[in-house]
Backbone of each chain as ProteinMPNN parsed JSONL, in Angstrom:
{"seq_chain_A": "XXXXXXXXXXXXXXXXXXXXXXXXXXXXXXXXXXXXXXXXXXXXXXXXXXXXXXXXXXXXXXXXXX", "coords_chain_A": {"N_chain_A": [[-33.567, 68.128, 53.347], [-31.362, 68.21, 50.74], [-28.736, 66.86, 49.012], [-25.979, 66.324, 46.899], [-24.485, 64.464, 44.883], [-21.302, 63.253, 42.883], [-21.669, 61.306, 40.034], [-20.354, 58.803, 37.812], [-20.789, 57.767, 34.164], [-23.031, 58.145, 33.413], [-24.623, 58.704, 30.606], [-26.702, 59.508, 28.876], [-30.097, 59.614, 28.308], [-31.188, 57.631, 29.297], [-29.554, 56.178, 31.145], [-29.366, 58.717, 33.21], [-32.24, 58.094, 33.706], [-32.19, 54.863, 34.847], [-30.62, 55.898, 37.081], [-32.104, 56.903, 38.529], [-34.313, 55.872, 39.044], [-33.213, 53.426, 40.293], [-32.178, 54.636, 42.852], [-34.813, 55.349, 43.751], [-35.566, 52.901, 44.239], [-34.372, 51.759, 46.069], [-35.396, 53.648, 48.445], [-37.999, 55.09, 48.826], [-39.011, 57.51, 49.009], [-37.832, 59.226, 48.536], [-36.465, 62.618, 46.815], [-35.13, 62.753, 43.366], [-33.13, 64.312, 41.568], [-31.547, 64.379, 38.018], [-28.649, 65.232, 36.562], [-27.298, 65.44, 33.515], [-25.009, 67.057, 32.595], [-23.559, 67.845, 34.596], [-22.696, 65.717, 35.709], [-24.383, 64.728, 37.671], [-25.78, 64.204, 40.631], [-28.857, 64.757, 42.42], [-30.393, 64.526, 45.763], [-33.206, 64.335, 47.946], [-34.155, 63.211, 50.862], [-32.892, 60.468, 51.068], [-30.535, 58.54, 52.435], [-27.073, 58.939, 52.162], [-25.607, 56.597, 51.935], [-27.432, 54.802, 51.459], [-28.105, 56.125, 48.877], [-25.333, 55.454, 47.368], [-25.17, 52.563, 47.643], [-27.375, 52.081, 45.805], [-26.536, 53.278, 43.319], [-24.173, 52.401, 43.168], [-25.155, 49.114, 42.73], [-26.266, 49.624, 40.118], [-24.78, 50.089, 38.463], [-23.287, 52.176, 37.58], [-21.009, 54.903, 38.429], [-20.424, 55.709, 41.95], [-19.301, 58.793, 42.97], [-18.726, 60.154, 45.508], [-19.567, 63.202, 47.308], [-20.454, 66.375, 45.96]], "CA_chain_A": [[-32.279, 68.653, 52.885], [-30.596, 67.951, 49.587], [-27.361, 66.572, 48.804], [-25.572, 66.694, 45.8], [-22.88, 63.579, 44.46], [-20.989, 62.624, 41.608], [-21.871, 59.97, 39.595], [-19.595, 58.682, 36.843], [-20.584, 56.658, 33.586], [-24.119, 58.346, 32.828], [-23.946, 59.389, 29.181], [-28.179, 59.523, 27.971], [-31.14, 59.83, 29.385], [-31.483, 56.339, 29.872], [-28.806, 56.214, 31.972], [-30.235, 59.434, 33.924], [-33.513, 57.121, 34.322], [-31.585, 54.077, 35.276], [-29.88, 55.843, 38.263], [-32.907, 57.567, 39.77], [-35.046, 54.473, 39.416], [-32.258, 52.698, 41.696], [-32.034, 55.597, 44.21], [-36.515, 55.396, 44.111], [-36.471, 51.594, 44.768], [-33.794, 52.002, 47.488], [-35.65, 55.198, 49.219], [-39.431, 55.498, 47.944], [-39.57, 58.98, 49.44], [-36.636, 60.445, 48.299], [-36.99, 62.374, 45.488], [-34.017, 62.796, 42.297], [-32.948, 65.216, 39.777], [-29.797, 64.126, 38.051], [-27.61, 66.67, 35.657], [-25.954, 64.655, 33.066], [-23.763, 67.48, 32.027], [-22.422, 67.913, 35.527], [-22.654, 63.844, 35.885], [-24.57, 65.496, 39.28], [-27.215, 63.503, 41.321], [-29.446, 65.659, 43.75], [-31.301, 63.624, 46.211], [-33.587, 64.41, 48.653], [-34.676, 61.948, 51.199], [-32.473, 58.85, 51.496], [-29.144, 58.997, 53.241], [-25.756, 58.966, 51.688], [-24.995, 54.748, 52.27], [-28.371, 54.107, 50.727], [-27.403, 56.175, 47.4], [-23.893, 55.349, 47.031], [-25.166, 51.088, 47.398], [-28.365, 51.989, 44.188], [-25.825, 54.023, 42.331], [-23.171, 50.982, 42.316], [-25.883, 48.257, 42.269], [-27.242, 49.945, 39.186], [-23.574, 49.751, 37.528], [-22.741, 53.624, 37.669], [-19.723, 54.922, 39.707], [-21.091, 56.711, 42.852], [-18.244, 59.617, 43.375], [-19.319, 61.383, 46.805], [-20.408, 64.551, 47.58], [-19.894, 67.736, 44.92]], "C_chain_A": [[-31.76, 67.787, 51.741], [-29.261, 67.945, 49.479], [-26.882, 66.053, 46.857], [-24.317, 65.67, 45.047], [-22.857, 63.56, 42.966], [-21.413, 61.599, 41.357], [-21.377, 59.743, 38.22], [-20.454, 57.638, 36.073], [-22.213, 56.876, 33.266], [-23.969, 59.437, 31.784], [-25.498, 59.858, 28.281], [-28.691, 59.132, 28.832], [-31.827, 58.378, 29.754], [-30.787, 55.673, 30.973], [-29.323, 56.814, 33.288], [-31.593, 58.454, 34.558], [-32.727, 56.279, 34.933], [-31.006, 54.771, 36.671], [-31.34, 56.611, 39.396], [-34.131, 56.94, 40.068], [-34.427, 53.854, 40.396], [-32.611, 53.495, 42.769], [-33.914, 55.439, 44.543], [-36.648, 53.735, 44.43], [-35.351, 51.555, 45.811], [-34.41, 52.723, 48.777], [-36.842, 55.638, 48.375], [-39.732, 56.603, 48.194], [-38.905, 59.426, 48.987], [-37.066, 60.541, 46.76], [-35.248, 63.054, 44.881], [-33.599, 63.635, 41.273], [-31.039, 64.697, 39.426], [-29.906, 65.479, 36.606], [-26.619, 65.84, 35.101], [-24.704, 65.869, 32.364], [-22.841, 67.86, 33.411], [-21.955, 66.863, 36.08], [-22.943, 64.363, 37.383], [-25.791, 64.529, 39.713], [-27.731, 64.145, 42.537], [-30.569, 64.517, 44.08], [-31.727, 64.315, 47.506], [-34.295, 63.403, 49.417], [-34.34, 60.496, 51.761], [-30.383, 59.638, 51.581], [-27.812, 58.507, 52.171], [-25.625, 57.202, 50.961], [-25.983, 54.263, 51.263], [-28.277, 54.949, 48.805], [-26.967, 55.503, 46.839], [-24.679, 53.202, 46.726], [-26.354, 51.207, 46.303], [-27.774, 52.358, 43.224], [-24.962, 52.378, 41.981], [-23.983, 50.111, 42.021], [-26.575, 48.114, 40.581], [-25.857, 50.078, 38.042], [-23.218, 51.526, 37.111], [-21.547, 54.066, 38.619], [-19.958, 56.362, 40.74], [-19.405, 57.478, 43.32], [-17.97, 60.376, 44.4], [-20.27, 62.589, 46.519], [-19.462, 65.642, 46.594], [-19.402, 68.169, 46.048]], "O_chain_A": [[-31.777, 66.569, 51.917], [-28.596, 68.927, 49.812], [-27.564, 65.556, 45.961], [-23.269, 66.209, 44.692], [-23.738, 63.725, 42.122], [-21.629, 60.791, 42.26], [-21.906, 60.437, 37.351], [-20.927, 56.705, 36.721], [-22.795, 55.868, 32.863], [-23.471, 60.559, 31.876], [-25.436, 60.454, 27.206], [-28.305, 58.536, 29.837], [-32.852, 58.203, 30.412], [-31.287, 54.768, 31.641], [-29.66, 56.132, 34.256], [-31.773, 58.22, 35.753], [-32.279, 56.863, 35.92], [-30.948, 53.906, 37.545], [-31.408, 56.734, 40.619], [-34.884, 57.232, 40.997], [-35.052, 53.688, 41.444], [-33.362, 53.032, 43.628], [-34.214, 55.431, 45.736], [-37.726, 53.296, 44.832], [-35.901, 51.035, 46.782], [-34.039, 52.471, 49.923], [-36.742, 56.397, 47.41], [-40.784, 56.99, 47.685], [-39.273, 60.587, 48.81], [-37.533, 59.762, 45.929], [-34.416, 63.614, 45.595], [-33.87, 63.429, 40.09], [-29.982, 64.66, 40.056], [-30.752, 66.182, 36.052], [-25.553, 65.493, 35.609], [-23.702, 65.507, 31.748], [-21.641, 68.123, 33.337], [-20.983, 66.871, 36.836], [-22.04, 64.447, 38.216], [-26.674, 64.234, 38.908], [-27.104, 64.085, 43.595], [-31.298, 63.869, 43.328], [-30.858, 64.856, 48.191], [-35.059, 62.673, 48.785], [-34.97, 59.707, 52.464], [-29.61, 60.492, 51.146], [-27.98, 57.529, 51.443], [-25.575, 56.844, 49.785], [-25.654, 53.496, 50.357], [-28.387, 54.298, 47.766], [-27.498, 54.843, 45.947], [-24.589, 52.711, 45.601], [-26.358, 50.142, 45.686], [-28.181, 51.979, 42.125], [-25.061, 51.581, 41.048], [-23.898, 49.92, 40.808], [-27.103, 47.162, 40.007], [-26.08, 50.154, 36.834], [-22.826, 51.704, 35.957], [-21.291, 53.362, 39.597], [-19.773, 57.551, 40.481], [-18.519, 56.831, 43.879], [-17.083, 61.227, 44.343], [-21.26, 62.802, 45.819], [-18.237, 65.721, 46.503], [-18.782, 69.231, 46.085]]}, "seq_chain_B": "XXXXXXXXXXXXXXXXXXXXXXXXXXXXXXXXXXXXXXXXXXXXXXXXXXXXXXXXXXXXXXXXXX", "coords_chain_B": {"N_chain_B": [[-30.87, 27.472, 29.372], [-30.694, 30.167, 26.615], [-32.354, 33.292, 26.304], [-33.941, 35.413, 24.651], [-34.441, 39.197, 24.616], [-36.823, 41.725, 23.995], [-35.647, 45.0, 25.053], [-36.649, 48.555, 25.464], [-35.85, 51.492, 25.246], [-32.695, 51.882, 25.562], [-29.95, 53.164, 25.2], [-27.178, 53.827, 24.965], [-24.069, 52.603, 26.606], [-24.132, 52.714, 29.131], [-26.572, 52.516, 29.818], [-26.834, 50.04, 28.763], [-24.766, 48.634, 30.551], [-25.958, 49.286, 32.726], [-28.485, 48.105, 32.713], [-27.672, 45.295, 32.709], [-26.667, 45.017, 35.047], [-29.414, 44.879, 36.738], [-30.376, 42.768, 36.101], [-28.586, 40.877, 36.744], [-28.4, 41.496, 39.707], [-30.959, 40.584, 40.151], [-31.071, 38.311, 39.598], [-28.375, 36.199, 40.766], [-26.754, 34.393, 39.041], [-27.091, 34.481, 36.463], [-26.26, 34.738, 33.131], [-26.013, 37.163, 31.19], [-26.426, 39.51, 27.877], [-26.6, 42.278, 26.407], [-27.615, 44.142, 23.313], [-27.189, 46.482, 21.475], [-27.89, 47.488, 19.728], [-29.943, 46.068, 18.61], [-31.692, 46.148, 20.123], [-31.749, 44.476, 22.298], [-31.504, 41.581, 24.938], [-30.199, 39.102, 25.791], [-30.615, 36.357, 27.946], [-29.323, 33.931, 29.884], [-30.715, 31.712, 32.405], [-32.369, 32.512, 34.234], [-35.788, 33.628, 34.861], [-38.517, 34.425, 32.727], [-40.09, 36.193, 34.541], [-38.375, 37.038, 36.619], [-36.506, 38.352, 34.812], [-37.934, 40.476, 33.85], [-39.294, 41.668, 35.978], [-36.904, 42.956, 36.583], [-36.047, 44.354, 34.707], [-37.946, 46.773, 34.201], [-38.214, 47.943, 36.705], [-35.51, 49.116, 36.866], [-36.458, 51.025, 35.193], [-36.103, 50.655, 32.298], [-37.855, 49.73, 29.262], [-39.565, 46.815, 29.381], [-40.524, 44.489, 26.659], [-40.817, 41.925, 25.895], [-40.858, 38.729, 24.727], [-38.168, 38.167, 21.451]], "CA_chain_B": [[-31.517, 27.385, 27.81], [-31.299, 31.574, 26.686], [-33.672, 33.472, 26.036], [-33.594, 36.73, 23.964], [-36.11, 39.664, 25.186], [-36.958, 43.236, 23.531], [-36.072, 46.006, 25.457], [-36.529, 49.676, 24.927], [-34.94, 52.641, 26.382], [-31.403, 51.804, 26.026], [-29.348, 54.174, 23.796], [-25.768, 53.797, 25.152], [-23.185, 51.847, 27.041], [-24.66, 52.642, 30.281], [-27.476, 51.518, 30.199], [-26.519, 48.607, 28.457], [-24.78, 48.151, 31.973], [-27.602, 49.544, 34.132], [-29.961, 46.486, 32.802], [-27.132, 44.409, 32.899], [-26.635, 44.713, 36.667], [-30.144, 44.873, 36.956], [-30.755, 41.324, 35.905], [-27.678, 40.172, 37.761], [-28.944, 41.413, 41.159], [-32.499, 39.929, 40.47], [-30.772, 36.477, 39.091], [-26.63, 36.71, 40.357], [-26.35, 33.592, 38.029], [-27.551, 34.836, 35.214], [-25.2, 35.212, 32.485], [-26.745, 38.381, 30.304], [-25.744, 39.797, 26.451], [-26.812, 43.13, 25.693], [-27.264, 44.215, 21.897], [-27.576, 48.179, 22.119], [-28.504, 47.667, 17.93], [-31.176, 45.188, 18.512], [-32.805, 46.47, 21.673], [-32.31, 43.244, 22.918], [-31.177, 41.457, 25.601], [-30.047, 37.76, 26.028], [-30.577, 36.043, 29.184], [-29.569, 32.265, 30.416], [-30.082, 31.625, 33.936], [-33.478, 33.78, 34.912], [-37.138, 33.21, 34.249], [-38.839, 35.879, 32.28], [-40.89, 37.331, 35.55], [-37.34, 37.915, 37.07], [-36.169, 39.416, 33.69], [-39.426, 41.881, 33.161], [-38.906, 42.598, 37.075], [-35.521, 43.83, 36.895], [-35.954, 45.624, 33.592], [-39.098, 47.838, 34.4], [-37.462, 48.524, 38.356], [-34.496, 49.549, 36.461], [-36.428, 51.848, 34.079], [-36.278, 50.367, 30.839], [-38.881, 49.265, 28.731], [-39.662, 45.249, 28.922], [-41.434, 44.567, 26.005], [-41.314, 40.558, 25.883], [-39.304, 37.583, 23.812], [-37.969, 38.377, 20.224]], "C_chain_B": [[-31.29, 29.438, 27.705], [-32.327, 31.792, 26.306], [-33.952, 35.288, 25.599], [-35.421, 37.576, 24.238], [-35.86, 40.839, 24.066], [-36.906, 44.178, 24.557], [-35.727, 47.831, 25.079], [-36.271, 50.589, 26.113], [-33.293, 52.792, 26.648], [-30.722, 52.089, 24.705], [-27.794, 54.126, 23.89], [-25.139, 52.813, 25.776], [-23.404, 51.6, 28.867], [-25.852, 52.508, 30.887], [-27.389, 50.168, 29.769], [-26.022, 47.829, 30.114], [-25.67, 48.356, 33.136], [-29.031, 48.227, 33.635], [-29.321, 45.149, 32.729], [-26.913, 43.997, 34.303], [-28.28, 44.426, 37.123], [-30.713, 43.388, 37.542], [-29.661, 40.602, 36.82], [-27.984, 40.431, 38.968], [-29.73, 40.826, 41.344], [-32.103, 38.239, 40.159], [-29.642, 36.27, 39.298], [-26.194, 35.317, 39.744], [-26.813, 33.188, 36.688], [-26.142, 34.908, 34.554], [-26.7, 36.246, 31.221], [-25.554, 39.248, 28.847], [-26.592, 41.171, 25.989], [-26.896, 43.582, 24.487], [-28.013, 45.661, 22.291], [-28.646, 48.482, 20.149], [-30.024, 47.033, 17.988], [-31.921, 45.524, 19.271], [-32.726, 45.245, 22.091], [-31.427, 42.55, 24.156], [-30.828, 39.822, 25.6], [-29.985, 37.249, 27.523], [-30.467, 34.668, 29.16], [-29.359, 32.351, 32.392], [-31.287, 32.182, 34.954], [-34.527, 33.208, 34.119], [-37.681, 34.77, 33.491], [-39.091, 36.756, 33.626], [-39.327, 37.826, 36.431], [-37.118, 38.998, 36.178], [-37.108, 40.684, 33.427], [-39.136, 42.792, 34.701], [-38.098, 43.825, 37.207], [-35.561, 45.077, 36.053], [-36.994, 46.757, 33.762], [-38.23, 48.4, 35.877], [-36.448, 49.552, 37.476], [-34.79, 50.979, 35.376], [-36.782, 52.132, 33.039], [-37.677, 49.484, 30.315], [-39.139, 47.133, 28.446], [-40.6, 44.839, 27.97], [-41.3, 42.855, 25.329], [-40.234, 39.764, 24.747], [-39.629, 38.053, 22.229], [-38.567, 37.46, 19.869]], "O_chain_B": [[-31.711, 30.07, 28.673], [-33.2, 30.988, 25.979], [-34.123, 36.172, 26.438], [-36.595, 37.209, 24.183], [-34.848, 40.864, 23.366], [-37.979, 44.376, 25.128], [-34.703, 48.221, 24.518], [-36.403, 50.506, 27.334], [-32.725, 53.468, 27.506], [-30.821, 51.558, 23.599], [-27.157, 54.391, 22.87], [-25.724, 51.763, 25.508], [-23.002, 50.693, 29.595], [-26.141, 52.41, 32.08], [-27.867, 49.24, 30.422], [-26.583, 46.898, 30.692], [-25.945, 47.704, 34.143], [-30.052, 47.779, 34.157], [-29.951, 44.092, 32.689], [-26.966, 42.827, 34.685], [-28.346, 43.591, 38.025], [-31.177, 42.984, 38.608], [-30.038, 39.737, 37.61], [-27.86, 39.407, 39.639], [-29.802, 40.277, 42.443], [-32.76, 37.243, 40.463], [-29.104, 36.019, 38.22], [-25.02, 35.08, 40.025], [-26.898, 32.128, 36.069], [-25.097, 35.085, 35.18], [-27.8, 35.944, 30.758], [-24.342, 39.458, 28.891], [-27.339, 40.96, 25.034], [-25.717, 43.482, 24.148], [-28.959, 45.907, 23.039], [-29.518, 49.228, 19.703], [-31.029, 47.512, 17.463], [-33.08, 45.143, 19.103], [-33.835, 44.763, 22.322], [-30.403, 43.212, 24.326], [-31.856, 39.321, 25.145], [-29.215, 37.847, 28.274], [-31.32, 34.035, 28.538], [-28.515, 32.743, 33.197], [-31.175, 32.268, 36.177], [-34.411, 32.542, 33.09], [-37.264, 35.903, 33.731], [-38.481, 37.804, 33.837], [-39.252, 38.986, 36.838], [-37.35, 40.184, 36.413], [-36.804, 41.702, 32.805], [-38.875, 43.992, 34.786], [-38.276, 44.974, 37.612], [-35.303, 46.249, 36.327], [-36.609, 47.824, 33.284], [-37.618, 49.463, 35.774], [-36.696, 50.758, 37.476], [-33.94, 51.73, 34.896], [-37.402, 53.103, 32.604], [-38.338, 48.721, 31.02], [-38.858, 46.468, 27.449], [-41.732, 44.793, 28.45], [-41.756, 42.686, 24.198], [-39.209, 40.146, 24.183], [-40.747, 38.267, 21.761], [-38.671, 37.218, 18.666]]}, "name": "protein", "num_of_chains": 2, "seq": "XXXXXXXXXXXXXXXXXXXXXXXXXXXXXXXXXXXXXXXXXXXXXXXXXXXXXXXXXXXXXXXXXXXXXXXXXXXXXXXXXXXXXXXXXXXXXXXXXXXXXXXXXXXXXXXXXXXXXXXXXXXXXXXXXXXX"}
């Protein structure tokens, strides 16, 4: 099952990389599509807690759930 | 002592901070200097193999000392 958060403060696709590298060395199974025009992060795989702590670690602002 | 690296992949302001936290999680007494013009990075406080760590985990391209 797939879940769907905000994530503030990704502006280029380096950014995009940068946050779904975090969420893949947090959660090696889960897999990532982000959406920088909806600033959207879809994750399958790794639970909420373990996001939200690769998203901030990685200097992005984890926003919850769309 | 710093120690100025090359890296590639970083086009904006957020990644400038996504390889800035990077290096601060892998070294948290690092002090780090981003240059988004230079591709480059300044580091005092970290050995390269931290610095190349963090920056490839994170994404971005480590491509070694200016």
């Amino acid at each position: 099952m797939s879940t769907t958060y905000r994530v503030s403060g990704m502006t280029c696709g380096g950014c995009a990389r940068a946050v779904s590298q975090a969420i893949a060395e947090a959660a090696p199974m889960a897999t990532v599509q982000v959406d920088l025009d909806r600033q959207a992060v879809t994750v399958d795989g790794a639970d909420e807690a373990q996001v939200k702590a690769a998203i901030d670690a990685a200097g992005f602002g984890f926003e919850g759930r769309v």
